[in-house]
N, CA, C and O atoms as a GROMACS GRO file, in nm:
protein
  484
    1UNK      N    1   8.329   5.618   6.442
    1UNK     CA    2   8.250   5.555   6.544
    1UNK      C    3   8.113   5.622   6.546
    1UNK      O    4   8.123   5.742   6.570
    2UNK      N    5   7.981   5.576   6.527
    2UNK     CA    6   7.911   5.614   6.531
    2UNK      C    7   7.815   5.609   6.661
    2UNK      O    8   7.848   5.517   6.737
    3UNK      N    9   7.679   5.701   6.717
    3UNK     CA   10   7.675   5.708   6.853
    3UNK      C   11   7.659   5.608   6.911
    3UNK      O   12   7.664   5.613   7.034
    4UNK      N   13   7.630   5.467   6.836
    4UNK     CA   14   7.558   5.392   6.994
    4UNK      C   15   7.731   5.281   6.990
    4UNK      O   16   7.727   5.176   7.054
    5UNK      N   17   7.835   5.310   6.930
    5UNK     CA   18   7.940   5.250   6.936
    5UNK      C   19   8.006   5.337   7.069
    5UNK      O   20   7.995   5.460   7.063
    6UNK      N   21   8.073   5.277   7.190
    6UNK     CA   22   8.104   5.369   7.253
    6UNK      C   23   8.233   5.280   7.291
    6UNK      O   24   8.224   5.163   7.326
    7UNK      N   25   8.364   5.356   7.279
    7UNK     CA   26   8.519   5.317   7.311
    7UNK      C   27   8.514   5.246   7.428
    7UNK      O   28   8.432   5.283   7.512
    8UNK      N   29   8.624   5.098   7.464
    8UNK     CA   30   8.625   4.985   7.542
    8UNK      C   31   8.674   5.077   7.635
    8UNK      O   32   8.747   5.165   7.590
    9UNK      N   33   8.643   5.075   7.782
    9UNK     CA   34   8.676   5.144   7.926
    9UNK      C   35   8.715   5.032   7.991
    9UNK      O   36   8.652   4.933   7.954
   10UNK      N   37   8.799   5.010   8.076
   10UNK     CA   38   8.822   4.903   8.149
   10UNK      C   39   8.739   4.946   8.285
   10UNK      O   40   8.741   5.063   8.322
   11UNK      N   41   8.662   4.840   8.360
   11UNK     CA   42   8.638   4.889   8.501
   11UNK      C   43   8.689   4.972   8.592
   11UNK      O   44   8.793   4.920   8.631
   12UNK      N   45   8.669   5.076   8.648
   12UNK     CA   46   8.765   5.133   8.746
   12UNK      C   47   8.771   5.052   8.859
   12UNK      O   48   8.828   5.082   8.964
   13UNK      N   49   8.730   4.983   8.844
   13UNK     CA   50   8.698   4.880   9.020
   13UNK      C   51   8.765   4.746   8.986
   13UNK      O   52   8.798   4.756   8.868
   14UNK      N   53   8.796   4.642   9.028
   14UNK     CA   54   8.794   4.513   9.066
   14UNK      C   55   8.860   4.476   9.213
   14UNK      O   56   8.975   4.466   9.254
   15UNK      N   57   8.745   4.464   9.263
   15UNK     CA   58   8.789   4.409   9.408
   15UNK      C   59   8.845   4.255   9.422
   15UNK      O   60   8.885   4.213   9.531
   16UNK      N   61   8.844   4.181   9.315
   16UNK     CA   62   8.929   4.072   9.369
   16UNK      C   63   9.072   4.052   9.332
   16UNK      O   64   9.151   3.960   9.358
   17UNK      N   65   9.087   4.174   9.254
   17UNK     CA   66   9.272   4.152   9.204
   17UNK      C   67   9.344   4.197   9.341
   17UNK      O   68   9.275   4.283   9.396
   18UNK      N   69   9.437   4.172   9.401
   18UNK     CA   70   9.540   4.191   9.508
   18UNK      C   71   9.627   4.299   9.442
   18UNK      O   72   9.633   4.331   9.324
   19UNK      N   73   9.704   4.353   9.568
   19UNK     CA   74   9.803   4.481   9.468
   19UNK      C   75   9.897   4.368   9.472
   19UNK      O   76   9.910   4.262   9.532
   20UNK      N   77   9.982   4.468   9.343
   20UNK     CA   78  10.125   4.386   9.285
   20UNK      C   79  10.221   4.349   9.400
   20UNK      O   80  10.276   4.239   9.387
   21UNK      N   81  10.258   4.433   9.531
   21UNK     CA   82  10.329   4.418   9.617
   21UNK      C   83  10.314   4.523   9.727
   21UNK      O   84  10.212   4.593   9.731
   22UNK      N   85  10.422   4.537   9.826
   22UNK     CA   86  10.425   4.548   9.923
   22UNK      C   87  10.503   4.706   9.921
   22UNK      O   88  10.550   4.767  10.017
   23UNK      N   89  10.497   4.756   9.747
   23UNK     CA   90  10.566   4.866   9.752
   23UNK      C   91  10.543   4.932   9.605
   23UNK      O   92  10.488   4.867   9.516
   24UNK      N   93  10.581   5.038   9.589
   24UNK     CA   94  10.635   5.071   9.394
   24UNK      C   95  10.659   4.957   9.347
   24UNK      O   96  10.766   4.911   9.387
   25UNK      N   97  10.600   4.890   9.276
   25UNK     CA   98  10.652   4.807   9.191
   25UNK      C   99  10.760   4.860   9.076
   25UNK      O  100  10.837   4.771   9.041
   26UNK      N  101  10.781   5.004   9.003
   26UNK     CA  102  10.810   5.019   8.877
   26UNK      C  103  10.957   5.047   9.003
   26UNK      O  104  11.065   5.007   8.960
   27UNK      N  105  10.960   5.106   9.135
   27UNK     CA  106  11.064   5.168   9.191
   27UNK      C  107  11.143   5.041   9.210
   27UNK      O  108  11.249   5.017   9.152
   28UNK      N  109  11.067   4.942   9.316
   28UNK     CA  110  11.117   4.800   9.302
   28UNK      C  111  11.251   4.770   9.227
   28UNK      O  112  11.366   4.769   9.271
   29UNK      N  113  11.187   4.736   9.056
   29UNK     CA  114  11.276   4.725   8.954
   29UNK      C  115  11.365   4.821   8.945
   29UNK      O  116  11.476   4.775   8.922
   30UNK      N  117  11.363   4.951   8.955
   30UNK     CA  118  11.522   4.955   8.946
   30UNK      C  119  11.572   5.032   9.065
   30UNK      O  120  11.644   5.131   9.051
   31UNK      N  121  11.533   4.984   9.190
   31UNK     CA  122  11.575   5.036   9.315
   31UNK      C  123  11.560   5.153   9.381
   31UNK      O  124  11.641   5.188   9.466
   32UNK      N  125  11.489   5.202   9.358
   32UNK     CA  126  11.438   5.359   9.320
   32UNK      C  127  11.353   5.357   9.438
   32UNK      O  128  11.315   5.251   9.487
   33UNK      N  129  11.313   5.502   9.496
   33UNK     CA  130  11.211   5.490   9.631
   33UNK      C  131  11.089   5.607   9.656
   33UNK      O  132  11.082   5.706   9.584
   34UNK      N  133  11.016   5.587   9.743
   34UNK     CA  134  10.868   5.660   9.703
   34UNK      C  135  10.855   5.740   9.858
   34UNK      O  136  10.912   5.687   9.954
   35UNK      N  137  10.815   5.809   9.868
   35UNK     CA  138  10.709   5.874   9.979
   35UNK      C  139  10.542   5.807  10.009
   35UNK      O  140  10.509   5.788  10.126
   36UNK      N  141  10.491   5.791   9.949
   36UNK     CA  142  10.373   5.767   9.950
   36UNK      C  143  10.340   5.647   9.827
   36UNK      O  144  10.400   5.638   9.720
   37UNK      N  145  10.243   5.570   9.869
   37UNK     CA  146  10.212   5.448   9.786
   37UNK      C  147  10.049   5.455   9.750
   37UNK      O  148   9.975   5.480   9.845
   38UNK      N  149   9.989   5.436   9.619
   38UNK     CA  150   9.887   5.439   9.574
   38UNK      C  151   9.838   5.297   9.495
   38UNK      O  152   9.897   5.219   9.421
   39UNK      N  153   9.752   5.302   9.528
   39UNK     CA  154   9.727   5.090   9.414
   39UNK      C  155   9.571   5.147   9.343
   39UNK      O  156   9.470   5.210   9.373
   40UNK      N  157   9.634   5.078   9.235
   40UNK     CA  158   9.509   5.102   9.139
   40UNK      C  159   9.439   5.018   9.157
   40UNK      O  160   9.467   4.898   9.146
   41UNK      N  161   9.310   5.078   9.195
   41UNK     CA  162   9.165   4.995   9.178
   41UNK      C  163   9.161   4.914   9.065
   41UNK      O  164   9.192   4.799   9.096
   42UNK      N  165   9.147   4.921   8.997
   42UNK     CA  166   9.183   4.822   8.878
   42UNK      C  167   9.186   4.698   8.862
   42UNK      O  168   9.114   4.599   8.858
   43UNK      N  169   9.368   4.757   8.847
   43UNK     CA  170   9.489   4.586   8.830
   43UNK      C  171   9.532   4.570   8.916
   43UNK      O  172   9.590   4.461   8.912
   44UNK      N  173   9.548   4.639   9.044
   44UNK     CA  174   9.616   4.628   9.175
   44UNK      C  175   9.763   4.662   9.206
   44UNK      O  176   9.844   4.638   9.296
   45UNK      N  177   9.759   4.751   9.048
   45UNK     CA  178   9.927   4.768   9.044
   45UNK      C  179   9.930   4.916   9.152
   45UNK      O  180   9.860   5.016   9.166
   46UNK      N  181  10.074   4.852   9.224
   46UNK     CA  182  10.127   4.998   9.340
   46UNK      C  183  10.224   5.046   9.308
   46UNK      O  184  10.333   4.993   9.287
   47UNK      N  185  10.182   5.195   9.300
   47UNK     CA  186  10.260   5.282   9.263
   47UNK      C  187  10.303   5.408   9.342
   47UNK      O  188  10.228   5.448   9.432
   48UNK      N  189  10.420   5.473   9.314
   48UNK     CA  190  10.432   5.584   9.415
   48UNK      C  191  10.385   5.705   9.372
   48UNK      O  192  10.367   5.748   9.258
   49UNK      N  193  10.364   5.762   9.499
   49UNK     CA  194  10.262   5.921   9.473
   49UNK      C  195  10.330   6.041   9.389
   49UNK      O  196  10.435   6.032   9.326
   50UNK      N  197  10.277   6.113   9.397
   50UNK     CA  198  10.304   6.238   9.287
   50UNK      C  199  10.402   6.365   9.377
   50UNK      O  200  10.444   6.476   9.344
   51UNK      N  201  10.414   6.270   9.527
   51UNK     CA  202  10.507   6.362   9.576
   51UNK      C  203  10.657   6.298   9.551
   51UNK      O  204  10.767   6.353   9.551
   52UNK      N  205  10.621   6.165   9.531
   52UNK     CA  206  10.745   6.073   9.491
   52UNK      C  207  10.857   6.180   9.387
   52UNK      O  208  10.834   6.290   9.338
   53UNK      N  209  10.971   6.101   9.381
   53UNK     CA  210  11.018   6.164   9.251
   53UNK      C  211  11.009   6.087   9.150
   53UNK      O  212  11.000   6.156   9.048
   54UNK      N  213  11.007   5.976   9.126
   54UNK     CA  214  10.929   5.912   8.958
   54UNK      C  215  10.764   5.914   8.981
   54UNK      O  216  10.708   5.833   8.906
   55UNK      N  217  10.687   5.978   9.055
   55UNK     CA  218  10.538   5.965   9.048
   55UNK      C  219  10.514   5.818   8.932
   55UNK      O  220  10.503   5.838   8.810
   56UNK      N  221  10.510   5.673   8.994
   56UNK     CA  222  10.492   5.583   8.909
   56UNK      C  223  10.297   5.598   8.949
   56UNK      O  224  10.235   5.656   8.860
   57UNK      N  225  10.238   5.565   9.034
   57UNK     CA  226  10.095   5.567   9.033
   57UNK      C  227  10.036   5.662   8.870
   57UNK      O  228   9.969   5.624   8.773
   58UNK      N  229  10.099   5.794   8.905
   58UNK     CA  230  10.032   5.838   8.779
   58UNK      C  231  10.075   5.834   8.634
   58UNK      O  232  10.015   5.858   8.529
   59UNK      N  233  10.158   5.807   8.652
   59UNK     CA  234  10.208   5.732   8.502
   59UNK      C  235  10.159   5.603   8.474
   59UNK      O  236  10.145   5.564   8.357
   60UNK      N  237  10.127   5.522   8.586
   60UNK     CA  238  10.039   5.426   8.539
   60UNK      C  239   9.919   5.433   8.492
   60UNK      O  240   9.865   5.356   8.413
   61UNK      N  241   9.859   5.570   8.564
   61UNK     CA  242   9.719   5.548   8.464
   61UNK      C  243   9.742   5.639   8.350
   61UNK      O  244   9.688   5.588   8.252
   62UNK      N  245   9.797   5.752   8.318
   62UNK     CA  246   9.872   5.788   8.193
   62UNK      C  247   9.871   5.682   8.106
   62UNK      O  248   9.800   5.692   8.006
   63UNK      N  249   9.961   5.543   8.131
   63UNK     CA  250  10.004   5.449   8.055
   63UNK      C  251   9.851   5.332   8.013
   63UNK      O  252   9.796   5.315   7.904
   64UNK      N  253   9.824   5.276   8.132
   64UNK     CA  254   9.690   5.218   8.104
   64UNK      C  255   9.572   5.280   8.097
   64UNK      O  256   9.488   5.210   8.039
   65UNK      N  257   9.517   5.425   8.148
   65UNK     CA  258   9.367   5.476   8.171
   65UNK      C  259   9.319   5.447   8.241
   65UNK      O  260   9.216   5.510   8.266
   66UNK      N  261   9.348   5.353   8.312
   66UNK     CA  262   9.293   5.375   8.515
   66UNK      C  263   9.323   5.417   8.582
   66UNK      O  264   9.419   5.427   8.658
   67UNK      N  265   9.166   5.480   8.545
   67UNK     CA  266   9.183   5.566   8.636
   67UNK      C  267   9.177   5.606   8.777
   67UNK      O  268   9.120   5.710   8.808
   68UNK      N  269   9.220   5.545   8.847
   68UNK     CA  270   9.110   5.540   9.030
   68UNK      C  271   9.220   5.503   9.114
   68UNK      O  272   9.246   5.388   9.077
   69UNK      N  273   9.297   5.533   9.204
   69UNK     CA  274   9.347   5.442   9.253
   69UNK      C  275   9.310   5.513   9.399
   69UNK      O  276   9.273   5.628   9.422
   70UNK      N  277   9.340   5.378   9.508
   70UNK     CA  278   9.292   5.409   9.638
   70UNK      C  279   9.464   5.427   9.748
   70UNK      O  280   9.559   5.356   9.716
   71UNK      N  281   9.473   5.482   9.815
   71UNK     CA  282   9.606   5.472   9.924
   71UNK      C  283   9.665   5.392   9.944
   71UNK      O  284   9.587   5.302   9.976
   72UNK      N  285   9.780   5.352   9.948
   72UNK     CA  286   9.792   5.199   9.982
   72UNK      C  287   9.892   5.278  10.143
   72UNK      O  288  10.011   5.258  10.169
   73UNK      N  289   9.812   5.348  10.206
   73UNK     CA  290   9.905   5.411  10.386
   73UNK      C  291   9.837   5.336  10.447
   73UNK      O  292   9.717   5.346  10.423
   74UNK      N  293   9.882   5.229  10.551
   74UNK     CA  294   9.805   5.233  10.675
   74UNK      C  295   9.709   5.310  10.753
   74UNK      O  296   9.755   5.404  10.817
   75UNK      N  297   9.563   5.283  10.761
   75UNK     CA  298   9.447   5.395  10.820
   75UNK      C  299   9.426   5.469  10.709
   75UNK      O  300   9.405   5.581  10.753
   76UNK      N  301   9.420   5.473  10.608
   76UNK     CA  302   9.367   5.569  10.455
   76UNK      C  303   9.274   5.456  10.377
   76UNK      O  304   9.292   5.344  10.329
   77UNK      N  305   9.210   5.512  10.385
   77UNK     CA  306   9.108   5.441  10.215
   77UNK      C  307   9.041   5.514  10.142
   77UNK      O  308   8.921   5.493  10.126
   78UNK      N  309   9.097   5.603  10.089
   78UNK     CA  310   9.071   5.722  10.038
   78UNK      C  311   9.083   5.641   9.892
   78UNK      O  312   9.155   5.543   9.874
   79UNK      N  313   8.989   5.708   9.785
   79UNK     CA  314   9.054   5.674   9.611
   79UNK      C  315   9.034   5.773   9.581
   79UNK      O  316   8.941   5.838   9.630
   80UNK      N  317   9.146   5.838   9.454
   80UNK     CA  318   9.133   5.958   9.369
   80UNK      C  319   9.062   5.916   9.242
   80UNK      O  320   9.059   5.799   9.204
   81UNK      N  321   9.021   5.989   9.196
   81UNK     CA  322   9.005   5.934   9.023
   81UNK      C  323   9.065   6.082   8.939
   81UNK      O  324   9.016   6.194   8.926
   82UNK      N  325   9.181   6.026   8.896
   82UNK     CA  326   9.271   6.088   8.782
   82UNK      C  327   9.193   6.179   8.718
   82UNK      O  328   9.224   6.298   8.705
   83UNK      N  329   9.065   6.118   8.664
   83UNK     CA  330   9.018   6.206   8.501
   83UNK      C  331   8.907   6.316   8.578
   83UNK      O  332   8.890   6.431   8.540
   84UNK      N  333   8.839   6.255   8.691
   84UNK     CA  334   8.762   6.393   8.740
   84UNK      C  335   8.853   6.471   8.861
   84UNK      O  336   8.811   6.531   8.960
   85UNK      N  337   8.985   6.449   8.818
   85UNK     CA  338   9.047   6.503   8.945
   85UNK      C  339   9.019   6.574   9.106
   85UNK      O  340   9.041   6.689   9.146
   86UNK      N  341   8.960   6.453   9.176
   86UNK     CA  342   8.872   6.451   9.313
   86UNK      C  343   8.856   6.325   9.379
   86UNK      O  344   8.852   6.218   9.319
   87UNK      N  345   8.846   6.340   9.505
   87UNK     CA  346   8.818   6.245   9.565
   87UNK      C  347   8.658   6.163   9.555
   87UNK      O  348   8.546   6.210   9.579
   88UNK      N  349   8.696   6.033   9.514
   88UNK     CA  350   8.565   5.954   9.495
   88UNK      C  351   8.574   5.866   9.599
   88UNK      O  352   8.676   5.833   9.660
   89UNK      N  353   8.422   5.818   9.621
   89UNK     CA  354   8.426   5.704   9.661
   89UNK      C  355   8.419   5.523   9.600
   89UNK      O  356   8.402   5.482   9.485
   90UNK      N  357   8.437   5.460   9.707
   90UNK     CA  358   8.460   5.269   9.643
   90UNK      C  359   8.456   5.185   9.694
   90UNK      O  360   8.421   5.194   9.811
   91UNK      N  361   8.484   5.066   9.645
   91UNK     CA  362   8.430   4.920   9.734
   91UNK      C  363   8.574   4.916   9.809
   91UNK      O  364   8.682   4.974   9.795
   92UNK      N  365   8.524   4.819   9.892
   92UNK     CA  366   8.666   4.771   9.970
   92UNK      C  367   8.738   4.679   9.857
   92UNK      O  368   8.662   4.648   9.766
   93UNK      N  369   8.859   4.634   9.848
   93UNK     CA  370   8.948   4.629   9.795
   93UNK      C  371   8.978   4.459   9.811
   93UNK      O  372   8.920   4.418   9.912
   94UNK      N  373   9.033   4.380   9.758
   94UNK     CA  374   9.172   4.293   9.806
   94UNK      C  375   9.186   4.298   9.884
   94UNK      O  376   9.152   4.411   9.919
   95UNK      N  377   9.256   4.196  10.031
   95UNK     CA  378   9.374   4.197  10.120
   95UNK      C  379   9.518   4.218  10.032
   95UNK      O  380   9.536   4.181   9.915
   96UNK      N  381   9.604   4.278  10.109
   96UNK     CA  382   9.608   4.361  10.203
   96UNK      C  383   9.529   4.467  10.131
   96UNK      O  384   9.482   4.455  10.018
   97UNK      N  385   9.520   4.587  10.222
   97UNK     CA  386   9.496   4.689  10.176
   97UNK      C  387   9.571   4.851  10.159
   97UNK      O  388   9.538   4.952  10.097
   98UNK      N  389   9.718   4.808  10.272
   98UNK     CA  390   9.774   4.859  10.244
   98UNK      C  391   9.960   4.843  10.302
   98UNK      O  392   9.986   4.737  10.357
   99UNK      N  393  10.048   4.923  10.290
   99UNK     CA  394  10.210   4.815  10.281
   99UNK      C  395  10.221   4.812  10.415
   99UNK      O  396  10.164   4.885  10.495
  100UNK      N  397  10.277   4.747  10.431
  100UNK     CA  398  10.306   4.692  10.608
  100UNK      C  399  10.323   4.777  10.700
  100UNK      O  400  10.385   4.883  10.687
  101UNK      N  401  10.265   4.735  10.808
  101UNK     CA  402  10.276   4.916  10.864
  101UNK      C  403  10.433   4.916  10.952
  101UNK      O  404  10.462   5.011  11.025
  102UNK      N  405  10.506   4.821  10.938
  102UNK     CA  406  10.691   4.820  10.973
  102UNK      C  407  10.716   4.901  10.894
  102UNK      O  408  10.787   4.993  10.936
  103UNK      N  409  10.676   4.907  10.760
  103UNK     CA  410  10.780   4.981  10.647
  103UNK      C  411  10.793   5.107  10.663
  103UNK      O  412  10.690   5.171  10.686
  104UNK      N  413  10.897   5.166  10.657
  104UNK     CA  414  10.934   5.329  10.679
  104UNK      C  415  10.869   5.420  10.570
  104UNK      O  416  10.858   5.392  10.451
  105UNK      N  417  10.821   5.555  10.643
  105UNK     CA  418  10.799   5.690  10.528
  105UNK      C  419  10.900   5.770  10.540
  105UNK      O  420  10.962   5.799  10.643
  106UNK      N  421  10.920   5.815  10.408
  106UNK     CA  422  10.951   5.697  10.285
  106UNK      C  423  11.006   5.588  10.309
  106UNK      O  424  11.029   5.536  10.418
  107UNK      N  425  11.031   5.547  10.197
  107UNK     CA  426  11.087   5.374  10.188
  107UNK      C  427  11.146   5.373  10.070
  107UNK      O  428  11.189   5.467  10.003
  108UNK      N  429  11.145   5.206  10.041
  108UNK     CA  430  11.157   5.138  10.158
  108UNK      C  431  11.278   5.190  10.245
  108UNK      O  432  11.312   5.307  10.235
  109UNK      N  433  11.345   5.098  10.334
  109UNK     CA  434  11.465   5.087  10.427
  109UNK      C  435  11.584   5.094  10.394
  109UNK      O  436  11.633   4.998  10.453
  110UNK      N  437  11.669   5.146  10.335
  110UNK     CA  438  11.799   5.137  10.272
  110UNK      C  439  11.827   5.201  10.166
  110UNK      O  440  11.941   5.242  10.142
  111UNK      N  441  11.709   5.221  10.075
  111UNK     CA  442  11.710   5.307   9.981
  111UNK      C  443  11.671   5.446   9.975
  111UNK      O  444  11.685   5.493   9.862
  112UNK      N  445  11.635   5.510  10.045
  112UNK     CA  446  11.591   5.654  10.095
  112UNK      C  447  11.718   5.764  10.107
  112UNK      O  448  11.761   5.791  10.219
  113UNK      N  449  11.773   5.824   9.992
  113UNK     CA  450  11.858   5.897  10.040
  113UNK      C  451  11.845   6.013  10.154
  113UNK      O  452  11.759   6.101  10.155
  114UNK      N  453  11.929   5.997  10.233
  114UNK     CA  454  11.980   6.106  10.339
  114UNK      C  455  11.899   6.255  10.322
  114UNK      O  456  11.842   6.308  10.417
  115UNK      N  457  11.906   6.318  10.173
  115UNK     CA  458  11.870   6.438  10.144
  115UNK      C  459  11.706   6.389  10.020
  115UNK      O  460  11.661   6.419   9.910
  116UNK      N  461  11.684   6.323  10.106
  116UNK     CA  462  11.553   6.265  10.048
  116UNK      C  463  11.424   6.376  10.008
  116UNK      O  464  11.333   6.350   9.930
  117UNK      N  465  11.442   6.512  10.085
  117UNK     CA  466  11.331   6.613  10.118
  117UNK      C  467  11.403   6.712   9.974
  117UNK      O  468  11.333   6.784   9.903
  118UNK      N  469  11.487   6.703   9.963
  118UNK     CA  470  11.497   6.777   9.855
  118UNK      C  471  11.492   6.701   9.689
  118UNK      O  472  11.533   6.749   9.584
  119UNK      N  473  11.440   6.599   9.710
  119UNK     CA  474  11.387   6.529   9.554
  119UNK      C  475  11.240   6.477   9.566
  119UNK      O  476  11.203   6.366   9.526
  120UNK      N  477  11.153   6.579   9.635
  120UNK     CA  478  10.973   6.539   9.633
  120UNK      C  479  10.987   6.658   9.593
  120UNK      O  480  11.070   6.748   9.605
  121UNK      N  481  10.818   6.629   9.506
  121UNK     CA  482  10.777   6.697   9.410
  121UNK      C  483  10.618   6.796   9.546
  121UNK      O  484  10.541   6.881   9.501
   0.00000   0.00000   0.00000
């Protein structure tokens, strides 16, 4: 690659994609549950935090390179960005902006084991 060739970056931003859902999507699929929920600026995919025990948020940008994602808590609009590891700032987002504020911490409702405090990271 020579200098004025410079590697495809995807936007860290798009404010008109919506997040994937109302929760972990990757936990979703196989029933699995989060502490904290993060949505990538991006693609809008939501993922669970790094206190989670599958940390899906950061394996998503591991997996794709987006890097940014903003809170998906009720009252937070905070975004991290992965690669300068710090809090940045960003545009407002999609509706919603973040999971329903019924839904339990952790979550969801039924799936949260009992001894839940001893599998966060």
């Amino acid at each position: 690659m020579n200098e004025q060739q410079q590697p495809s970056v995807a936007p860290a931003f798009d404010t008109a994609v919506p997040p994937s859902g109302e929760g972990c999507a990757d936990c979703d699929a196989v029933g699995g549950w989060w502490v904290h929920l993060r949505r990538c600026a991006a693609c809008g995919h939501v993922g669970c935090c790094d206190s989670s025990p599958a940390q899906h948020a950061s394996a998503h940008h591991a997996q794709s390179g987006h890097r940014v994602v903003q809170s998906f808590e009720p009252g937070e609009d905070w975004f991290w960005d992965y690669v300068e590891e710090r809090v940045v700032e960003g545009p407002a987002l999609a509706e919603p902006t973040s999971r329903p504020d019924g839904q339990p911490v952790p979550g969801p409702k039924g799936r949260v084991p009992v001894d839940w405090r001893s599998h966060v990271h």
